[in-house]
N, CA, C and O atoms as a GROMACS GRO file, in nm:
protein
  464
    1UNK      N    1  -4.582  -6.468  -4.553
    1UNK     CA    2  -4.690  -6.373  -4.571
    1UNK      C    3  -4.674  -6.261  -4.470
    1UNK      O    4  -4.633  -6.282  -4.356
    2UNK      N    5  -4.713  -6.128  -4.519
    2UNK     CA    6  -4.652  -6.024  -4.402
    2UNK      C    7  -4.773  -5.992  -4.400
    2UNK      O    8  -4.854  -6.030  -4.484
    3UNK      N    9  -4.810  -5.888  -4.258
    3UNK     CA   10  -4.914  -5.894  -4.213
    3UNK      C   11  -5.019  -5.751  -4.236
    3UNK      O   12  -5.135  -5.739  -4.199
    4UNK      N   13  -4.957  -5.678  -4.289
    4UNK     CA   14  -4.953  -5.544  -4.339
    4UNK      C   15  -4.878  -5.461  -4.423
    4UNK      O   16  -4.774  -5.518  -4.456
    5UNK      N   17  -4.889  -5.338  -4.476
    5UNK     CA   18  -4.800  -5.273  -4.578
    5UNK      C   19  -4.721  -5.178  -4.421
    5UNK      O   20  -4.763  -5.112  -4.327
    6UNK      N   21  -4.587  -5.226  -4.472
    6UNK     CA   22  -4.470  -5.242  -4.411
    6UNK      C   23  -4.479  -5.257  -4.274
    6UNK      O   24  -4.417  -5.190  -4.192
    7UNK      N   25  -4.543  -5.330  -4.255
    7UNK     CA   26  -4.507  -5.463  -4.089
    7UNK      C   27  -4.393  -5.552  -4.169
    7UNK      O   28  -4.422  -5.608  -4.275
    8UNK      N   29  -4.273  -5.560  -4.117
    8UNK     CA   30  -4.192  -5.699  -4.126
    8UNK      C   31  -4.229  -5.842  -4.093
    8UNK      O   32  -4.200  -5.942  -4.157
    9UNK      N   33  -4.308  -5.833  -3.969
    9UNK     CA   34  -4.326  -5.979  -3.940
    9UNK      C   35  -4.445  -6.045  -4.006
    9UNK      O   36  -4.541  -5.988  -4.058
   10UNK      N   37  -4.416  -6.201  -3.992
   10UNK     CA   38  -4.502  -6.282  -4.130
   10UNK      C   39  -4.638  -6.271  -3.969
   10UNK      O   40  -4.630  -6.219  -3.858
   11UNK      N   41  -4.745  -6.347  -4.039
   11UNK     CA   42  -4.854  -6.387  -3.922
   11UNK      C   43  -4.832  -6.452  -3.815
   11UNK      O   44  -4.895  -6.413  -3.717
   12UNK      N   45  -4.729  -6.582  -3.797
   12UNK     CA   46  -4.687  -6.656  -3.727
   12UNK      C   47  -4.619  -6.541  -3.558
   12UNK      O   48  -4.632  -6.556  -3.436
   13UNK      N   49  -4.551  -6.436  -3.649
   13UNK     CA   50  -4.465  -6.379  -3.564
   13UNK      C   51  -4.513  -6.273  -3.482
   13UNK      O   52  -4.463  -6.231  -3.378
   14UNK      N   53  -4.664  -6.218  -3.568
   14UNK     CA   54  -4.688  -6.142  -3.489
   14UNK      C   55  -4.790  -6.216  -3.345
   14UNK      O   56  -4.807  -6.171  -3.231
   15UNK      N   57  -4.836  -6.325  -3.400
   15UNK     CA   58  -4.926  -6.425  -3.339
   15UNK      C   59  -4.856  -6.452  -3.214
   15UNK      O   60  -4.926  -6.440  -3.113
   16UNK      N   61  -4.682  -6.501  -3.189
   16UNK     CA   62  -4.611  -6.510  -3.108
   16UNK      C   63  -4.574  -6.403  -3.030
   16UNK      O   64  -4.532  -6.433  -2.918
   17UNK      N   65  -4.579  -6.251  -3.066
   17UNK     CA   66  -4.568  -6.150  -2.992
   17UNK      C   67  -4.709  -6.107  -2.960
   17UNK      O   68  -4.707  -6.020  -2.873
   18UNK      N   69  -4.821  -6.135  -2.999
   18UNK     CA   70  -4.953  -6.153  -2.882
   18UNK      C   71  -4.962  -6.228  -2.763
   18UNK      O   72  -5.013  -6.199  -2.655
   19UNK      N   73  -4.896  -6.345  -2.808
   19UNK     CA   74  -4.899  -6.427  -2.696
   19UNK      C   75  -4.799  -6.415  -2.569
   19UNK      O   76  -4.795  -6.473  -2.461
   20UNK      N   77  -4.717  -6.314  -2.631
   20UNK     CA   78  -4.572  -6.276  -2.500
   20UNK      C   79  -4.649  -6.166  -2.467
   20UNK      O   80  -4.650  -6.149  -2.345
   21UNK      N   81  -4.712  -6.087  -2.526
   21UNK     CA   82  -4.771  -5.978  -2.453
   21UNK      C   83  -4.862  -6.015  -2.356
   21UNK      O   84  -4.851  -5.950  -2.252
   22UNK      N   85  -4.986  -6.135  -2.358
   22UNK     CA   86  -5.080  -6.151  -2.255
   22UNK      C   87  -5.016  -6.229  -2.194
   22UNK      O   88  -5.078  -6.232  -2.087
   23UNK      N   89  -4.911  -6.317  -2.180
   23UNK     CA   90  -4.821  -6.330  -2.058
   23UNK      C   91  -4.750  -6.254  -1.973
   23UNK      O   92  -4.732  -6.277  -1.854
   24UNK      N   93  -4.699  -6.139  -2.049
   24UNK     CA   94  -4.642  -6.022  -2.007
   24UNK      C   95  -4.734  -5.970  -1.882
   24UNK      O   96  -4.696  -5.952  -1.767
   25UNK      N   97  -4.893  -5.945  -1.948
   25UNK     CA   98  -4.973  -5.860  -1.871
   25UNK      C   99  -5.033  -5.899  -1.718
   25UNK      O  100  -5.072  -5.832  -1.622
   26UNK      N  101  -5.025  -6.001  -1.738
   26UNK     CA  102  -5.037  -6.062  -1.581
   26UNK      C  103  -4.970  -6.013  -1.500
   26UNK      O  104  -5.042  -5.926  -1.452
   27UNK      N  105  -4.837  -6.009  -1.430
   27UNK     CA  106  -4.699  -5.936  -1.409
   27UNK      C  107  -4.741  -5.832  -1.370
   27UNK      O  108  -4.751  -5.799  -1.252
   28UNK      N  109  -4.784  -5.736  -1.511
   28UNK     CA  110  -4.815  -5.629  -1.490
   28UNK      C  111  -4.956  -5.563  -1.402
   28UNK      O  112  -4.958  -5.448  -1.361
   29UNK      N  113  -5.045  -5.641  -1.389
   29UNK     CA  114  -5.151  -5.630  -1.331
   29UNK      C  115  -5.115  -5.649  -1.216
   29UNK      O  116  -5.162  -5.576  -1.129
   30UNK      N  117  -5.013  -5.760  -1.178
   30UNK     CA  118  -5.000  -5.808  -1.065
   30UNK      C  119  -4.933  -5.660  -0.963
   30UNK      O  120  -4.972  -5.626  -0.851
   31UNK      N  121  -4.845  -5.608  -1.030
   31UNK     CA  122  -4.753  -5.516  -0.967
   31UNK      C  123  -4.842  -5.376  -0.971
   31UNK      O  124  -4.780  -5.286  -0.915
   32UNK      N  125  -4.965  -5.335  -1.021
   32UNK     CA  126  -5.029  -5.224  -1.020
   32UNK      C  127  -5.132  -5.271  -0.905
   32UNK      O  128  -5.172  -5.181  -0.830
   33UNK      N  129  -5.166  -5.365  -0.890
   33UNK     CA  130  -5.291  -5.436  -0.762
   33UNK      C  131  -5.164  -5.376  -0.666
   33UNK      O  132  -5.181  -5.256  -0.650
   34UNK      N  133  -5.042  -5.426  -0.599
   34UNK     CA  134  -4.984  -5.369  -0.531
   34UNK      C  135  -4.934  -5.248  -0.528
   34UNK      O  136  -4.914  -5.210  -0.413
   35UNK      N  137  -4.910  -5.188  -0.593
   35UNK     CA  138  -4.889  -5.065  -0.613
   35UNK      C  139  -5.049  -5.010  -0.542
   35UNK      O  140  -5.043  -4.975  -0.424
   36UNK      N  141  -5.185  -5.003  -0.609
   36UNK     CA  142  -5.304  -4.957  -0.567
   36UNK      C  143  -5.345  -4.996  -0.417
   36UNK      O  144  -5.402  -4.911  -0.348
   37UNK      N  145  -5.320  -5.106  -0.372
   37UNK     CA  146  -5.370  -5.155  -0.211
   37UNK      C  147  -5.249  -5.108  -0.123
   37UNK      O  148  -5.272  -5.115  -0.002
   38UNK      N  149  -5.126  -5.061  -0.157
   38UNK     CA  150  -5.018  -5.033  -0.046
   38UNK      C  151  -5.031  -4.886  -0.066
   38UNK      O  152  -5.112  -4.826   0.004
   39UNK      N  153  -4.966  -4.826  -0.147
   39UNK     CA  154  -4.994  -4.682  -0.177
   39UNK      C  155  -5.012  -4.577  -0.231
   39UNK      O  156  -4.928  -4.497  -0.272
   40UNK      N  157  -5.150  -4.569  -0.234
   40UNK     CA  158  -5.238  -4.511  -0.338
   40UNK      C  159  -5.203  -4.374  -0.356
   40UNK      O  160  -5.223  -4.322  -0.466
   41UNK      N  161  -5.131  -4.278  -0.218
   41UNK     CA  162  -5.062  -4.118  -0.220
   41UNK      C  163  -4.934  -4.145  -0.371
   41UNK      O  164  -4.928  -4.087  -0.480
   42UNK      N  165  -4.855  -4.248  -0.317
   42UNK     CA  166  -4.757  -4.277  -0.371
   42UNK      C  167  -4.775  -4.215  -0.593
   42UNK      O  168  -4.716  -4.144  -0.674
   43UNK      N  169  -4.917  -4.322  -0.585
   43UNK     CA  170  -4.952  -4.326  -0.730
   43UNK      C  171  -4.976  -4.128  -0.770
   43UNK      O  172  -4.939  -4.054  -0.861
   44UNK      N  173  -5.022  -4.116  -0.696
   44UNK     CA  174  -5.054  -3.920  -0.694
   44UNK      C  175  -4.944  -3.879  -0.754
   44UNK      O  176  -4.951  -3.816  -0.859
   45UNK      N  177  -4.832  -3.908  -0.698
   45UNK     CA  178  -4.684  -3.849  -0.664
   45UNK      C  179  -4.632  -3.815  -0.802
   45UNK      O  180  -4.601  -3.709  -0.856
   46UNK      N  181  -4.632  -4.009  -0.860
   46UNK     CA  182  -4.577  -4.051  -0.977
   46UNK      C  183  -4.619  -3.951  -1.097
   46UNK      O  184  -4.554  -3.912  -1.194
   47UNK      N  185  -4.744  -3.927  -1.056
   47UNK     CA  186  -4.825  -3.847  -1.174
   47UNK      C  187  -4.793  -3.690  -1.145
   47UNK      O  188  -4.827  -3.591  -1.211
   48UNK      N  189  -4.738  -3.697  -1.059
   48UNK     CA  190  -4.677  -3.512  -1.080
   48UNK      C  191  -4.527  -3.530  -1.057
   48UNK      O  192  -4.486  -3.458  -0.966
   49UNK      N  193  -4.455  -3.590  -1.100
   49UNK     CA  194  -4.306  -3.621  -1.125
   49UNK      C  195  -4.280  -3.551  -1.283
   49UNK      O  196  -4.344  -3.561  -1.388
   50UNK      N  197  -4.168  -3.482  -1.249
   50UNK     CA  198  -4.116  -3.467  -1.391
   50UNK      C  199  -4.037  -3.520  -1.500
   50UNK      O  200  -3.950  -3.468  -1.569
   51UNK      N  201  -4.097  -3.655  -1.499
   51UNK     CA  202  -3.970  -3.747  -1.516
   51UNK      C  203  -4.029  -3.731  -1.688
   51UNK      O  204  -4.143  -3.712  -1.730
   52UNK      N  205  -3.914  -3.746  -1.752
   52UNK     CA  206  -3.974  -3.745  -1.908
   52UNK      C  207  -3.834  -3.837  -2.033
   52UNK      O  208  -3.714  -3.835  -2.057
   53UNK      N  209  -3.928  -3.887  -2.065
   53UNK     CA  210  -3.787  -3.987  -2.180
   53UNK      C  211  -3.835  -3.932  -2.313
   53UNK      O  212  -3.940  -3.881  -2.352
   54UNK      N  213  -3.688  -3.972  -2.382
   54UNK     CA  214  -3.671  -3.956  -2.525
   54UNK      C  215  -3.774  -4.011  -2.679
   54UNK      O  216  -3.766  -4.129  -2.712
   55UNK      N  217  -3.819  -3.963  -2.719
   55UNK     CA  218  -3.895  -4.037  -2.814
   55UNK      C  219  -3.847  -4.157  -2.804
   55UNK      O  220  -3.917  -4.222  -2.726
   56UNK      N  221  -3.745  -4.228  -2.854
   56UNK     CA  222  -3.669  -4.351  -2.908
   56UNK      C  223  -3.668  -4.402  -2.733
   56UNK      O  224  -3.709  -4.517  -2.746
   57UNK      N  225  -3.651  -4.387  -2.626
   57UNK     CA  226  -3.710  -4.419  -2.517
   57UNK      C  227  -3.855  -4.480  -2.511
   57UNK      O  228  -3.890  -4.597  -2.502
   58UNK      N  229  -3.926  -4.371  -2.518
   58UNK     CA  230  -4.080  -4.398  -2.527
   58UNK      C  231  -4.090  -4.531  -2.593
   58UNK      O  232  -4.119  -4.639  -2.543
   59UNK      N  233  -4.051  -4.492  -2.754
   59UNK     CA  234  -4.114  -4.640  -2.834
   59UNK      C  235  -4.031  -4.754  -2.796
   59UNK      O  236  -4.063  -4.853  -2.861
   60UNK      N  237  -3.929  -4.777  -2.710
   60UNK     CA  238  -3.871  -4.868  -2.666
   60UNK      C  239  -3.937  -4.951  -2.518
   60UNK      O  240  -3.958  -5.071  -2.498
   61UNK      N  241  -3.955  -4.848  -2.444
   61UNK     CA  242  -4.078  -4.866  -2.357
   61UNK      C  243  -4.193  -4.954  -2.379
   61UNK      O  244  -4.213  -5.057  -2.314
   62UNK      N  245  -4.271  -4.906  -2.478
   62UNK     CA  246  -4.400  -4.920  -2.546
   62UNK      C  247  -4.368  -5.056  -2.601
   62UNK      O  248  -4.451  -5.145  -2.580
   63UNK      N  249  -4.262  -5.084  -2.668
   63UNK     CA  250  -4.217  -5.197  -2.778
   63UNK      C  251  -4.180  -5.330  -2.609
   63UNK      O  252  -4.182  -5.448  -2.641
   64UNK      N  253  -4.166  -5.316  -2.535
   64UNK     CA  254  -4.147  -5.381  -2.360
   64UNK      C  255  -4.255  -5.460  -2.364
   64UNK      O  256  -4.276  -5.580  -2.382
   65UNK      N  257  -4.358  -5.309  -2.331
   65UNK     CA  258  -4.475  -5.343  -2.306
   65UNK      C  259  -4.569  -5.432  -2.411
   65UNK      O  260  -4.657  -5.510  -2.374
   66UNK      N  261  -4.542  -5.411  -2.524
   66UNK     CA  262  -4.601  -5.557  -2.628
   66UNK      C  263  -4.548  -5.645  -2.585
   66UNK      O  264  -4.630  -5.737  -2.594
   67UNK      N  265  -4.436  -5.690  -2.529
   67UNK     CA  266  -4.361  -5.808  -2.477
   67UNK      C  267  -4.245  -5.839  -2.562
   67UNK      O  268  -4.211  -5.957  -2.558
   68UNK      N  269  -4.165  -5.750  -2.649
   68UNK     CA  270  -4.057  -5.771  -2.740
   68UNK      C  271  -3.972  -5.776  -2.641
   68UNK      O  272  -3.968  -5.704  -2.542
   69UNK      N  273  -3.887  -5.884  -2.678
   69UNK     CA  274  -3.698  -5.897  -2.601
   69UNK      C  275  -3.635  -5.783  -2.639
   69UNK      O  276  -3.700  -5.706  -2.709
   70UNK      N  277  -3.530  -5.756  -2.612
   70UNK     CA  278  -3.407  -5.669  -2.664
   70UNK      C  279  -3.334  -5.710  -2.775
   70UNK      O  280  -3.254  -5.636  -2.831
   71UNK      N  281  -3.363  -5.844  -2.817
   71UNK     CA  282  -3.359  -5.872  -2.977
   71UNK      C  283  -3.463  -5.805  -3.054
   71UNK      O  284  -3.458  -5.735  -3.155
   72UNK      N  285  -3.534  -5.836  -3.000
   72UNK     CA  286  -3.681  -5.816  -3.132
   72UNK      C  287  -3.664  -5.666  -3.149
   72UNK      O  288  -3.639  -5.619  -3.259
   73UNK      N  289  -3.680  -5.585  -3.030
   73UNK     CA  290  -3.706  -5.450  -3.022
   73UNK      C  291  -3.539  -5.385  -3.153
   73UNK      O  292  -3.524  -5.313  -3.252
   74UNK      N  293  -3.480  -5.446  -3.090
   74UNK     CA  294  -3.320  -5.438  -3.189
   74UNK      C  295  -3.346  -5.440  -3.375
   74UNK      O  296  -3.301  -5.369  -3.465
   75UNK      N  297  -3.454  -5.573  -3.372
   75UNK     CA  298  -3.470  -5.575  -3.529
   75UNK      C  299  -3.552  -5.492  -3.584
   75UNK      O  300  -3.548  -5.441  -3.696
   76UNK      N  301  -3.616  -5.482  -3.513
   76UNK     CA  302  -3.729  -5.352  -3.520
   76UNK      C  303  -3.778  -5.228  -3.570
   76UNK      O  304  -3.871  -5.184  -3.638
   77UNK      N  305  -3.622  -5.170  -3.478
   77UNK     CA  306  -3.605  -5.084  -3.450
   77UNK      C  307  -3.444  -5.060  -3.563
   77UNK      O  308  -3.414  -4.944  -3.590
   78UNK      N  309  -3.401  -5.116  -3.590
   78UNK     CA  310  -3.282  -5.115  -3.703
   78UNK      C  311  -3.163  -5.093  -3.647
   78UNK      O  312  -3.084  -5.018  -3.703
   79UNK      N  313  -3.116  -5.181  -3.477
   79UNK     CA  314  -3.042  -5.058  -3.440
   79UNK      C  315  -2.970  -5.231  -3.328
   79UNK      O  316  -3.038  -5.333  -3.316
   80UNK      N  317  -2.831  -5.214  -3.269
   80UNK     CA  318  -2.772  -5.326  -3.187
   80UNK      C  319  -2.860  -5.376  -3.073
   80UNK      O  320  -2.948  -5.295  -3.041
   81UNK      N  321  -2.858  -5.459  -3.024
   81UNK     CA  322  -2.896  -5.515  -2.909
   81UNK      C  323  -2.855  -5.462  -2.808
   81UNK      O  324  -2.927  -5.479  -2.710
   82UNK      N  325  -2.746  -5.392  -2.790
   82UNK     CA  326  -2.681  -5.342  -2.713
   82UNK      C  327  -2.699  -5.201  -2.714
   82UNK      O  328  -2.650  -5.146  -2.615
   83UNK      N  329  -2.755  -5.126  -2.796
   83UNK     CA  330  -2.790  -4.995  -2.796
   83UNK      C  331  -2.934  -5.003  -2.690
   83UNK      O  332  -2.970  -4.927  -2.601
   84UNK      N  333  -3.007  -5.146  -2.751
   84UNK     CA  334  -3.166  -5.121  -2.672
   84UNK      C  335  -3.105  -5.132  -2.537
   84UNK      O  336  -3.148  -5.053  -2.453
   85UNK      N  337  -2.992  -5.233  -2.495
   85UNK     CA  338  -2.952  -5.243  -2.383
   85UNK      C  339  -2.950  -5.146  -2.286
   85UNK      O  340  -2.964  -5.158  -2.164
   86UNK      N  341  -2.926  -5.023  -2.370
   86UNK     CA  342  -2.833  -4.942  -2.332
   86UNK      C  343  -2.950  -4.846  -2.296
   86UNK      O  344  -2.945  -4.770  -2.200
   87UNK      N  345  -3.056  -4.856  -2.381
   87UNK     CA  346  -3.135  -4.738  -2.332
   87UNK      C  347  -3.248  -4.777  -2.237
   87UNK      O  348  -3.310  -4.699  -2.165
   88UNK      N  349  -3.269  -4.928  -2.247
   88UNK     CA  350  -3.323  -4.998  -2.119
   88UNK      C  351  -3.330  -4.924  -1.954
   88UNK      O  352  -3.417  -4.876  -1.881
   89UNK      N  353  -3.176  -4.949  -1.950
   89UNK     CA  354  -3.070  -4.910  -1.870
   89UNK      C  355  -3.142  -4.736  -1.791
   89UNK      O  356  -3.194  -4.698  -1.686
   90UNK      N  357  -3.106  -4.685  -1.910
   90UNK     CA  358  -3.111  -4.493  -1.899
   90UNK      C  359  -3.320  -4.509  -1.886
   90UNK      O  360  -3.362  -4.444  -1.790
   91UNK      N  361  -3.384  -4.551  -1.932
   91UNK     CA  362  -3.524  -4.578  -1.872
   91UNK      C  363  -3.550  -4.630  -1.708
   91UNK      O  364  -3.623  -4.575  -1.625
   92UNK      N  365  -3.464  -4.758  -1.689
   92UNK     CA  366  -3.481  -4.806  -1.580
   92UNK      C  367  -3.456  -4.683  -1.475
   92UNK      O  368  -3.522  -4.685  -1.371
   93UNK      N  369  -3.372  -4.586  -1.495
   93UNK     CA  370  -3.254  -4.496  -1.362
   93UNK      C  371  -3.361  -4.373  -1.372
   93UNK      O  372  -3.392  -4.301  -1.277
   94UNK      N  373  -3.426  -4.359  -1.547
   94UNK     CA  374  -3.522  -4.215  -1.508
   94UNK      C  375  -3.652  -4.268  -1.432
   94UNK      O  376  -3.683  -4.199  -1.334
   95UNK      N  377  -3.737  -4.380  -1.459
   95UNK     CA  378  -3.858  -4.421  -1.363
   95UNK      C  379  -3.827  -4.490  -1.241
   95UNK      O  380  -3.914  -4.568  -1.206
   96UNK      N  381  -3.705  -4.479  -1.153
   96UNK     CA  382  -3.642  -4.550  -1.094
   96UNK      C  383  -3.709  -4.709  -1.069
   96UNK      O  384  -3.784  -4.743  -0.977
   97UNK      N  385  -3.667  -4.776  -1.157
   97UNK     CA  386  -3.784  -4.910  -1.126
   97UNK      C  387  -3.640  -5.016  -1.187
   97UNK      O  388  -3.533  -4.984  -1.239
   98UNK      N  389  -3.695  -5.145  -1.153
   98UNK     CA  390  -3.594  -5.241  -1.138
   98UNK      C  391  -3.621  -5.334  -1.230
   98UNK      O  392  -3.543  -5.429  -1.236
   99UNK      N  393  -3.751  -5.331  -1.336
   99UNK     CA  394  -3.825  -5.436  -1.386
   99UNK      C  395  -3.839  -5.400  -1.530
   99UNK      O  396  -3.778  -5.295  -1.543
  100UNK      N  397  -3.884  -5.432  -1.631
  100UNK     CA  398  -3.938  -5.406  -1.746
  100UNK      C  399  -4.102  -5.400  -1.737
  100UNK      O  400  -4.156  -5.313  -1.805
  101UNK      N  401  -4.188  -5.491  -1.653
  101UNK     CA  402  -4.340  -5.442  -1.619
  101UNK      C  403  -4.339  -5.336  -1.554
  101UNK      O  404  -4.429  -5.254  -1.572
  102UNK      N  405  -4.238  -5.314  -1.465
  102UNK     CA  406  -4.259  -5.169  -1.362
  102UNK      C  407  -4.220  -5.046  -1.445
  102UNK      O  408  -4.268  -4.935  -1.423
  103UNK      N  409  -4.128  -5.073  -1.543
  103UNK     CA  410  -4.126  -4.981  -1.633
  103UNK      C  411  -4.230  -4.920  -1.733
  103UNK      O  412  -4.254  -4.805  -1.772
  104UNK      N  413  -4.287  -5.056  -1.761
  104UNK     CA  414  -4.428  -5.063  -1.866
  104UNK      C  415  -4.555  -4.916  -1.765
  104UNK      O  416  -4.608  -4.808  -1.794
  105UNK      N  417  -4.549  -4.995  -1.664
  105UNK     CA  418  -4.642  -4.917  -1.596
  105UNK      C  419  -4.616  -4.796  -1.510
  105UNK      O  420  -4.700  -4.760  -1.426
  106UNK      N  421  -4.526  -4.745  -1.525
  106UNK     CA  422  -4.503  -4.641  -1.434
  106UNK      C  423  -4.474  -4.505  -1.580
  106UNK      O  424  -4.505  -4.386  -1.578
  107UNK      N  425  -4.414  -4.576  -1.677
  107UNK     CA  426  -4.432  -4.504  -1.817
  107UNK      C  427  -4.583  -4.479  -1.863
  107UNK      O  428  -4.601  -4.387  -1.943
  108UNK      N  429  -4.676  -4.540  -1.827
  108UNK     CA  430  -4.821  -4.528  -1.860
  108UNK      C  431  -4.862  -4.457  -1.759
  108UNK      O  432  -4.901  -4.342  -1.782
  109UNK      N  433  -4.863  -4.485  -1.684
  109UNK     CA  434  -4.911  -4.389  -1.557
  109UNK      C  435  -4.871  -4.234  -1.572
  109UNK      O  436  -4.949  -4.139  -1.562
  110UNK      N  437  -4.728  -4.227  -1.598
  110UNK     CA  438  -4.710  -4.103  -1.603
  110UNK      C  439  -4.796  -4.069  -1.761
  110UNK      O  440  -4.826  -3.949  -1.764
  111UNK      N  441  -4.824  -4.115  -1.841
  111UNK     CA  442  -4.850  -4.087  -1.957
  111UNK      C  443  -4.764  -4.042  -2.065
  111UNK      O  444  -4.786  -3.969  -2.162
  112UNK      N  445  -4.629  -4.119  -2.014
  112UNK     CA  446  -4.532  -4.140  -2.116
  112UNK      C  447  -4.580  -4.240  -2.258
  112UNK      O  448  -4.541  -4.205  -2.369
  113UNK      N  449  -4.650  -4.340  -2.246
  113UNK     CA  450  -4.672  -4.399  -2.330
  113UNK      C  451  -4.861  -4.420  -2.311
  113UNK      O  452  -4.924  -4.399  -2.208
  114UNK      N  453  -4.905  -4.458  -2.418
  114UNK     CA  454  -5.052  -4.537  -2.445
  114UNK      C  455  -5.033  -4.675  -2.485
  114UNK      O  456  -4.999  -4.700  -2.601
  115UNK      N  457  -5.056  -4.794  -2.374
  115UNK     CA  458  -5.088  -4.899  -2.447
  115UNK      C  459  -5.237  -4.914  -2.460
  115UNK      O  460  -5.333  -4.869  -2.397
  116UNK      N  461  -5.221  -5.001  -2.578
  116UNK     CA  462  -5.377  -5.027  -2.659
  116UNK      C  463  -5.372  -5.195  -2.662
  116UNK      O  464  -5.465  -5.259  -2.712
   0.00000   0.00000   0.00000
């Protein structure tokens, strides 16, 4: 059973990528509490940086931040595992961050992406 007019995944699957996302978000809360109590100038900064990614960046970002692997985002998205790899990569070096949550959130912050 699919879950919408053209969603691919059945109910089961999207049910399983809710549940990687509110595991995900912990992480992420965790690393913005530090980020806010160490340095709050710092957060200013981020938000007047000119850092800016590619559409297909963005929704790769965004697709993180639901909690998709680099498989899922791959099927997804219609495209190798190794391409998401690849643009992972070129995200991680433009928000200079080391993480996929630090990515999540430093892409929102700047207002590269909206999660909902």
């Amino acid at each position: 059973m699919s879950v919408g007019a053209g969603c691919p995944h059945t109910t089961t699957q999207v049910m399983t990528m809710l549940m990687l996302t509110r595991q995900a978000f912990p992480a992420l809360r965790h690393e913005t509490g530090i980020a806010r109590s160490y340095n709050p100038p710092a957060l200013e900064a981020m938000k007047d940086s000119d850092v800016s990614l590619s559409a297909r960046e963005r929704t790769i970002v965004l697709l993180m931040g639901h909690g998709l692997s680099n498989k899922m985002i791959a099927r997804e998205l219609t495209i190798a595992p190794e391409t998401v790899k690849s643009h992972a990569k070129r995200i991680f070096l433009k928000l200079t961050v080391q993480t996929r949550a630090q990515a999540v959130y430093r892409a929102s912050i700047l207002g590269l992406i909206a999660l909902r």
